[in-house]
C-alpha positions in Angstrom: 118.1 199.7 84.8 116.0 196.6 84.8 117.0 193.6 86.5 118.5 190.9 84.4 119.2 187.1 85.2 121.5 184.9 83.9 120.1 181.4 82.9 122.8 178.6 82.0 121.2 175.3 80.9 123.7 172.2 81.0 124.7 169.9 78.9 122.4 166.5 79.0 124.3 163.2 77.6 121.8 160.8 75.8 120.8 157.5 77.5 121.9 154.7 75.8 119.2 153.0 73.9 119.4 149.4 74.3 119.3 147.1 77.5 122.5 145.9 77.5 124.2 149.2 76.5 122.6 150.1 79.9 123.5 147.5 81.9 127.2 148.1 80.6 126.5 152.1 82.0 125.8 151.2 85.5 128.1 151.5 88.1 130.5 149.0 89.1 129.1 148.3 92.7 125.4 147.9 90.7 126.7 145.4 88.4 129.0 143.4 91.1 126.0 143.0 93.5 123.2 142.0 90.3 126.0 139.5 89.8 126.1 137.7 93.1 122.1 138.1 93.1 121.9 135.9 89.7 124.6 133.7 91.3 122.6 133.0 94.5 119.0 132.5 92.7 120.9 130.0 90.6 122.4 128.2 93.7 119.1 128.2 94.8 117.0 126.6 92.3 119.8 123.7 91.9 119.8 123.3 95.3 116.0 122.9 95.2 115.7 121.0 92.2 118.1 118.3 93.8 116.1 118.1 96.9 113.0 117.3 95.2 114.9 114.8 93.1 116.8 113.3 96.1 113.3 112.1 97.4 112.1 110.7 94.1 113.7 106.8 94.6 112.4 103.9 94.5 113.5 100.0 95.3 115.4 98.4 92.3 116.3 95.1 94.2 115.0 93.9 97.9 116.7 92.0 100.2 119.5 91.0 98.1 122.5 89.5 99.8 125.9 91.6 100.9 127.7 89.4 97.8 124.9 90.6 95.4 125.0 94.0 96.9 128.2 94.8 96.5 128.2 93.5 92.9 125.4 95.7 92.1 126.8 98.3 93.5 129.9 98.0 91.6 127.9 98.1 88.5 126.1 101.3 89.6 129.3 103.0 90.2 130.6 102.5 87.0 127.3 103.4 85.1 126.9 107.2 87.5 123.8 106.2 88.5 123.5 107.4 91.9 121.8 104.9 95.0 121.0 104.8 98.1 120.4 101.7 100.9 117.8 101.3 102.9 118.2 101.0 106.7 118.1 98.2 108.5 117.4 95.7 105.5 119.4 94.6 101.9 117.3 97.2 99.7 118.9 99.5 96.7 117.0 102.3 96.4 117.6 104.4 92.7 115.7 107.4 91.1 112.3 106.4 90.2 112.7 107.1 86.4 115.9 104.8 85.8 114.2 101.9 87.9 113.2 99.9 85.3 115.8 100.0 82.7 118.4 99.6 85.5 116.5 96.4 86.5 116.7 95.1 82.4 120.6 96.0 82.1 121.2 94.6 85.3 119.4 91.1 84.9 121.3 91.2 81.2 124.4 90.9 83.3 123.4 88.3 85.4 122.8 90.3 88.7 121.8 89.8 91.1 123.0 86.1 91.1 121.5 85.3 94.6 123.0 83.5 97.0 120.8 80.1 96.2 122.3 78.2 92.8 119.8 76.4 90.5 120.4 75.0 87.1 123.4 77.2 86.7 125.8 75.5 88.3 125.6 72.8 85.2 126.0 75.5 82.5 129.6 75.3 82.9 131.4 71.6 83.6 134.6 71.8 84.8 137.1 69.9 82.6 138.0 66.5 84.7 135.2 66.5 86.8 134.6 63.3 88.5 131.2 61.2 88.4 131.4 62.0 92.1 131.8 66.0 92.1 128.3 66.0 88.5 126.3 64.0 91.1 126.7 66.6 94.0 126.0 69.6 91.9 123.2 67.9 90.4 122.1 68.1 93.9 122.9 71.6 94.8 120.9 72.3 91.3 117.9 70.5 93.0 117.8 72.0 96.6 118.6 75.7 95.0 115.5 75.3 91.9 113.5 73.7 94.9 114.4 76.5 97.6 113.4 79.2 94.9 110.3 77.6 94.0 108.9 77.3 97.8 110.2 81.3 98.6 108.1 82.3 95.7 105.0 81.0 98.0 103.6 85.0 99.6 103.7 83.7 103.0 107.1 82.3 102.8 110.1 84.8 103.9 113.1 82.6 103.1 113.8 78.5 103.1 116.3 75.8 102.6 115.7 72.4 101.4 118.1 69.6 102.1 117.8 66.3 99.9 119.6 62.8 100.9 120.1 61.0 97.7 121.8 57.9 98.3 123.9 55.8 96.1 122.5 53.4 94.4 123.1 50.1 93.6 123.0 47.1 91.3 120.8 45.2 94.1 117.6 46.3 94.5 116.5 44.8 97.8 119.5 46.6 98.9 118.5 49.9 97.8 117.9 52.9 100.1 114.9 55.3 99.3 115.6 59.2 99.4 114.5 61.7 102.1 114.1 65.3 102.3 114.0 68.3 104.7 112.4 71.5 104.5 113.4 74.0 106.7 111.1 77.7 106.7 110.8 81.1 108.0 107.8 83.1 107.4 106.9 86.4 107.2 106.2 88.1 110.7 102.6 87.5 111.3 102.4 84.4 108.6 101.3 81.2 108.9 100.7 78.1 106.9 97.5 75.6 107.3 97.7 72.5 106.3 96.5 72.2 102.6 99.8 74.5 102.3 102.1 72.3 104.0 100.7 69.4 102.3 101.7 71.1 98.8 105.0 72.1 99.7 105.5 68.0 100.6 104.1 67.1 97.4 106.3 69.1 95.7 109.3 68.3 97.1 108.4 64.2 97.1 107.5 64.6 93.1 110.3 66.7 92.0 112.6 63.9 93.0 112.4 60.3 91.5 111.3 57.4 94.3 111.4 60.2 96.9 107.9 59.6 99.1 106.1 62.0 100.9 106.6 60.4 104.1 109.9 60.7 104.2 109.9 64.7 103.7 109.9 66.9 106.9 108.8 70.3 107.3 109.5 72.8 110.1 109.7 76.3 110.7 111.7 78.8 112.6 111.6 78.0 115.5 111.9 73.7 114.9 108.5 73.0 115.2 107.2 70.2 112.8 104.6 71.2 110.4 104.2 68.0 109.1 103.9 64.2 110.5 106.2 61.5 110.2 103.4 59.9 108.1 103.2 62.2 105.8 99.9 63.8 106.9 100.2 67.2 108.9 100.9 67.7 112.4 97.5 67.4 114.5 96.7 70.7 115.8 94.1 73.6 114.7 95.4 75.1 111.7 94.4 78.8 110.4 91.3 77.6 109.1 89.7 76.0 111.5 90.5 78.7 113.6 89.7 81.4 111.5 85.9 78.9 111.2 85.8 79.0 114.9 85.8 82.7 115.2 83.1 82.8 112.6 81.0 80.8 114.8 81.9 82.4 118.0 81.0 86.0 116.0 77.7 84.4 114.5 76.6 83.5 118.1 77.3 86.9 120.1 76.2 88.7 116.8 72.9 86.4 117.3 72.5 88.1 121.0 73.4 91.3 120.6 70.8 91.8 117.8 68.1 90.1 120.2 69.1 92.4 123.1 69.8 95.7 121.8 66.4 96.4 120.9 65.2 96.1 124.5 67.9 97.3 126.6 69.4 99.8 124.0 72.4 100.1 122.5 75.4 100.5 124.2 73.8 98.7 127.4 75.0 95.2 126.7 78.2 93.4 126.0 77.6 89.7 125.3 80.6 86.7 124.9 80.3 83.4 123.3 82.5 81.1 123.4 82.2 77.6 121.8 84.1 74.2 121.5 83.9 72.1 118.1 85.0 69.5 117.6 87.2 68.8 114.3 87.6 65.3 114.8 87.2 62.9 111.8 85.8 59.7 112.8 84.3 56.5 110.1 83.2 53.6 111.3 81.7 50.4 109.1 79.7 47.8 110.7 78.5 44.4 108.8 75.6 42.9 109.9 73.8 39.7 109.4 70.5 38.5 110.5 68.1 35.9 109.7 65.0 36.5 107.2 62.5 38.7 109.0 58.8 39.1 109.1 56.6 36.3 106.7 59.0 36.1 103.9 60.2 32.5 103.3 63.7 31.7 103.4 65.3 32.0 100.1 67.0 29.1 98.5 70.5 29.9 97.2 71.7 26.5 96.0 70.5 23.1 96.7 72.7 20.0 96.2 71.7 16.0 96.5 73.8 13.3 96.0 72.6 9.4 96.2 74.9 6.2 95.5 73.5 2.5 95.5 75.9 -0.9 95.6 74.5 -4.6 95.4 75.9 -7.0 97.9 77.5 -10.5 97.0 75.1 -12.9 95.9 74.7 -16.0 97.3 73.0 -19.5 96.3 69.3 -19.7 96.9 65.9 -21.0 95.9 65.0 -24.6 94.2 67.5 -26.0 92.3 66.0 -26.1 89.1 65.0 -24.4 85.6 63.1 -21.5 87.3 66.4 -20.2 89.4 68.0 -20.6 85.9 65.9 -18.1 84.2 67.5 -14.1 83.6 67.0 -11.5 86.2 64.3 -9.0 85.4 65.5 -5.2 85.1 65.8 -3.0 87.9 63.3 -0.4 88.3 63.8 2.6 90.7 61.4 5.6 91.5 62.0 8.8 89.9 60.8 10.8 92.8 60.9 9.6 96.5 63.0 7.6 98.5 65.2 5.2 96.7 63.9 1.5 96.9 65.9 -2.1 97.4 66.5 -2.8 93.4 64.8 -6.0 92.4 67.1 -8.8 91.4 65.7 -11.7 89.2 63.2 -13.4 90.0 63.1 -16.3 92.2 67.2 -15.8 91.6 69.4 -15.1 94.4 70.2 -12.0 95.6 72.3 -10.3 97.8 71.6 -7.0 100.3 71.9 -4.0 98.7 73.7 -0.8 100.3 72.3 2.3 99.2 73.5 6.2 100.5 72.0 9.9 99.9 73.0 13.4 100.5 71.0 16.8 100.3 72.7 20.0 101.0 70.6 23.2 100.5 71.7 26.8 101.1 70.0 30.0 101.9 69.9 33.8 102.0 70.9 35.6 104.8 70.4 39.3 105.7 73.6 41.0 105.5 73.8 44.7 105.9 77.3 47.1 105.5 77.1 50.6 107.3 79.6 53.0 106.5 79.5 56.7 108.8 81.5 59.5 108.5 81.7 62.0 111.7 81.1 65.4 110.7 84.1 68.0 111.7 82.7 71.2 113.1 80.3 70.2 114.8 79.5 73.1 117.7 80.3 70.7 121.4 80.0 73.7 123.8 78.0 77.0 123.8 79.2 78.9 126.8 77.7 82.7 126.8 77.8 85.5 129.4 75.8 88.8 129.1 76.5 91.5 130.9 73.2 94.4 131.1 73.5 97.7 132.6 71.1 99.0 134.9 68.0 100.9 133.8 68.7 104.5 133.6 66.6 107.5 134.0 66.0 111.0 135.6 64.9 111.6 138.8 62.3 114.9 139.7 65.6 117.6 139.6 66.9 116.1 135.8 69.6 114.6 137.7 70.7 110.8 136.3 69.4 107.9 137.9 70.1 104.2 137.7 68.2 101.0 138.4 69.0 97.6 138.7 66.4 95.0 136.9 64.2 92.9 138.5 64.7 89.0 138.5 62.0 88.2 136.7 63.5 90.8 133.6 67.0 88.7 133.9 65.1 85.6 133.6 63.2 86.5 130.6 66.7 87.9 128.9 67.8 84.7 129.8 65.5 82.6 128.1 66.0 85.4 124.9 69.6 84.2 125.0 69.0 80.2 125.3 66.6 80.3 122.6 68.6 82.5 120.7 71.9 80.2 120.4 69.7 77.0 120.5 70.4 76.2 124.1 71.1 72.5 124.4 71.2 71.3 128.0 72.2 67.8 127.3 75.3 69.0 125.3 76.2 71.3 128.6 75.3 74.3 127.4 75.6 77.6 130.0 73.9 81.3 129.5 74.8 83.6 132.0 72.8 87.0 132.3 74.4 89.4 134.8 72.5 92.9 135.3 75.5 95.2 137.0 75.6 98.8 136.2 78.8 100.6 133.8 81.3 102.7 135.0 82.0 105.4 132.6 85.4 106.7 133.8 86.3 109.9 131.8 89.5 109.5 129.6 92.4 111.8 130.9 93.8 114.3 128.5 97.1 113.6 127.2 99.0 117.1 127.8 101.2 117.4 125.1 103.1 120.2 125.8 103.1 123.6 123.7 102.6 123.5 120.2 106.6 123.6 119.2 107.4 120.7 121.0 104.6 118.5 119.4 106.5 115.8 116.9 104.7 116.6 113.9 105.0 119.5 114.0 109.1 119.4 114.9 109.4 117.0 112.2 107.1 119.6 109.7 110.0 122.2 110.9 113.2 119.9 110.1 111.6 118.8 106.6 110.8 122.0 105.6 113.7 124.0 107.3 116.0 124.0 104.3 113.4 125.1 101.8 112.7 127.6 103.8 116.5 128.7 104.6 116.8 128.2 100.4 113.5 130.2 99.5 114.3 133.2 102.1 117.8 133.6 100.4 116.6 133.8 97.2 114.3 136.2 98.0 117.0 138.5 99.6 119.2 138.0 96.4 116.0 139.0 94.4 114.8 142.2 96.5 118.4 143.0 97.9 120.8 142.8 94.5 119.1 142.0 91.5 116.0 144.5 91.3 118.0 147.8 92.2 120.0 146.6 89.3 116.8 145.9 86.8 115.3 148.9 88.4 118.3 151.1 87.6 119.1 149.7 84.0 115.1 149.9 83.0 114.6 153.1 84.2 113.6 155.7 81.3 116.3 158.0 80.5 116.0 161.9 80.8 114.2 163.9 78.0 117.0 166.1 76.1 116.6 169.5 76.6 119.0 170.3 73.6 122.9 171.9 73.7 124.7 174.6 76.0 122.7 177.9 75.8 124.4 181.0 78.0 122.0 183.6 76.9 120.9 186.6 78.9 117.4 187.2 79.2 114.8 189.1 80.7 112.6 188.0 83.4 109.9 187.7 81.5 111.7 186.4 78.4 111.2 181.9 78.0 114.1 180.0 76.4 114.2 178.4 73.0 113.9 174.8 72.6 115.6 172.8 70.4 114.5 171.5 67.2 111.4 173.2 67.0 110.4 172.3 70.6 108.1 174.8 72.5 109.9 177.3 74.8 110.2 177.3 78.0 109.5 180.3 80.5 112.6 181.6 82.1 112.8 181.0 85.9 111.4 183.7 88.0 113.4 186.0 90.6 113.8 184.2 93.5 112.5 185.2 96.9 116.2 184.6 99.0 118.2 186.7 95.8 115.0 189.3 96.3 115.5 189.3 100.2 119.1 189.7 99.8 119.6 192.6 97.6 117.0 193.9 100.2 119.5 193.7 102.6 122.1 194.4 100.6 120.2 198.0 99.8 119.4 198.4 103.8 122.4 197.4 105.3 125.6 197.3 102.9 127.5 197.5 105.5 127.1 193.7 107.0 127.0 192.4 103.5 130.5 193.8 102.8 131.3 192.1 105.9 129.9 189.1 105.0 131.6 189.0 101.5 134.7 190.2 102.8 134.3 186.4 105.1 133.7 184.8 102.1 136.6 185.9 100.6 139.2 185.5 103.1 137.3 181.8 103.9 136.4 182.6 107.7 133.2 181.2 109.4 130.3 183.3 109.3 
């Protein structure tokens, strides 16, 4: 009889066809860990996307005071806008994209107010206010517009100006004039020269009627007077003439390195000038007068004569007779020369006659005005010192040598270096060469330790430790829950191999596939069933026993 197998094919469900029905047909434990995976990848992104947020700020007010603050802060509150302070100093720091329309609503509301009062204060009057109380807030109004005005100056930190308007009166010799006081802090590493205190006391004296500039004082932090009780700043070098003096101190070693570099190389020199000017402002006028020089004549300027004659009584004289009777002749008198006795009639008598001249003449004198004006600046001192190191070379085994210079090559750098600053021995001038050779000490390491403890790199690790931490979860909610799940619900279903067949076939005999499909071989004997009807044929008697084992469920 030939052998005949039995092949039972099972009944295949279909896949359902969409996604979601397929998610719905995993397994509970599938679905429940996909779940927290989606839940941690979206804790994760927030969590990112509000770190890189939380760094994005930006100042929306500096330095505002803790009144101001708090107001502002108020108003924050109740607009959820989120802020921040900076340490150490009155700054509100907000996200960089709300800076500017924060800034416009705020300054709508009047914030921040600042802690100095201008013009305000006379927006609203009190009712009843006394002439007393309008007089002191037309004060404050003054010292606050006049403090903003100066802190708006770049060098100027903060400042407070106090005026002392008195009362006035109906007399006016009895009138007192008004004074001022400025008082300053600067930036750190600030300074003011003098045009700029100058201006801040012009300002002050014009923005206040019969206030002088005299009478305003300037001073700074730390109570020094910036400006003079005259009115003119405080003697003393200001930033300019300093910052002029290093220019001419740099012009002058600049001068002798470039002369010196060329013969004694490079790095082989280091050179120091230092100068004294002198800023000084002197004028002096001098009126001279001397009598005409050389062969010029004197020059008349105006020349004045004045001559008077009177007759004298007359007296009985002569004949008796008709000739002393006859009428005097008339006087004659030269036109030029000196005046004559006037001629009375003749053979009349006549008296003396008194007669008196004056001449006054005046003439040009030399008269010279001389007006000179020191020049400030002007260089007082040179004072250099040059240090050259020795000549250096090889000696016969390539080892380094040095050698000092001869006196006669310092004397000749010398006179490179006098010539070279314009050496003035009558102003006191000094060059010093010194030939001495450099010590080139090597510069220690700095052991920093191993790599983990270097700061950077400590401070890399704390910054970037919780992206890190955030990244690494998210990749084990990715790898560890969320892609068995995709990789289970996308994975292509089973090809149908069509109903429950129970047919009995050859071994050589192939099933039928359904729907037309092409048939499939039926399986082959297999080599254990072959071995164990083998046995089975050679020794029944041990598979009895081992099927009577099977059936009474003992271990074989």
């Amino acid at each position: 009889m030939p052998c005949m197998d039995t092949a039972v094919v099972p009944q295949i469900t279909p896949a359902p066809a969409g996604f979601g029905a397929r998610v719905a047909a995993l397994p509970t434990k599938t679905k429940v860990n996909a779940a927290i995976g989606i839940a941690a990848l979206v804790a994760v992104v927030v969590a990112l996307a509000l770190t890189m947020k939380g760094g994005d700020y930006k100042v929306l007010f500096a330095n505002v005071s803790e009144k101001d603050g708090g107001a502002i802060v108020e108003r924050l509150t109740q607009m959820n806008v989120p802020y921040r302070f900076a340490d150490g100093s009155g700054t509100i720091m907000v996200p960089a994209s709300q800076v500017y329309d924060l800034r416009l609503k705020l300054s709508a509301a009047g914030l921040p107010k600042g802690s100095i009062n201008g013009y305000e204060l006379l927006d609203k009057t009190p009712f009843g206010q006394t002439q007393g109380q309008e007089r002191i807030n037309v004060q404050r109004a003054l010292e606050g517009e006049l403090t903003r005005t100066i802190q708006s100056l770049s060098s100027v930190q903060s400042a407070r100006v106090h005026l002392a308007l008195p009362n006035q009166n109906g007399f006016f010799r009895e009138q007192q004039k008004p004074s001022a006081s400025v008082v300053l802090a600067l930036h750190p590493g600030r300074t003011l020269d003098r045009a700029q205190v100058a201006g801040i006391v012009h300002l002050v004296s014009s923005s206040v009627p019969e206030l002088n500039a005299k009478a305003v004082s300037v001073i700074d932090g730390s109570g020094a007077l910036l400006s003079s009780a005259d009115g003119a700043p405080a003697q003393g070098l200001d930033t300019q003439q300093l910052q002029y003096l290093r220019d001419v101190e740099a012009n002058y070693t600049k001068r002798v390195i470039d002369l010196l570099e060329p013969v004694i190389g490079r790095d082989n020199l280091r050179a120091s000038v230092t100068a004294e000017l002198d800023f000084s402002q002197t004028e002096l006028t001098a009126e001279e007068y001397k009598p005409n020089q050389g062969e010029n004549p004197a020059t008349v300027r105006a020349s004045k004569v004045e001559e008077s004659s009177q007759p004298g009584p007359g007296t009985p004289a002569g004949v008796p007779g008709a000739q002393s009777n006859q009428p005097p002749v008339p006087a004659t008198a030269p036109i030029n020369g000196q005046a004559q006795a006037m001629q009375g009639a003749q053979g009349g008598n006549a008296g003396a006659n008194s007669t008196r001249r004056e001449a006054e003449t005046r003439y040009e004198v030399d008269r010279t005005v001389r007006v000179t004006r020191g020049a400030t600046g002007t260089v007082r001192r040179l004072n250099a010192a040059v240090v050259v190191n020795h000549r250096g070379g090889t000696d016969a085994k390539g080892k380094p040598t040095s050698t000092p210079l001869s006196a006669e090559e310092i004397e000749k750098l010398t006179a490179l270096v006098q010539q070279g600053i314009g050496f003035n021995k009558d102003r006191g001038d000094s060059v010093r060469v010194v030939n001495a050779p450099f010590r080139t000490e090597p510069v220690p390491s700095v052991d920093e330790g191993p790599i983990w403890q270097r700061p950077w790199l400590q401070d890399l690790l704390r910054s970037g430790a919780a992206p890190a931490a955030l990244v690494l979860v998210a990749l084990l909610a990715l790898f560890g829950f969320v892609r068995p799940a995709l990789k289970a619900a996308t994975a292509p279903p089973p090809e149908p191999v069509g109903g429950r067949v129970d047919e009995v076939v050859d071994d050589v005999a192939a099933l039928p596939g359904p729907d037309g499909m092409p048939q499939l071989e039926a399986p082959r004997a297999n080599e254990k069933l072959e071995a164990a009807r083998k046995l089975a044929k050679e020794n029944p008697a041990a598979v009895a026993n081992i099927v009577r084992g099977w059936v009474n469920g003992e271990a074989t």
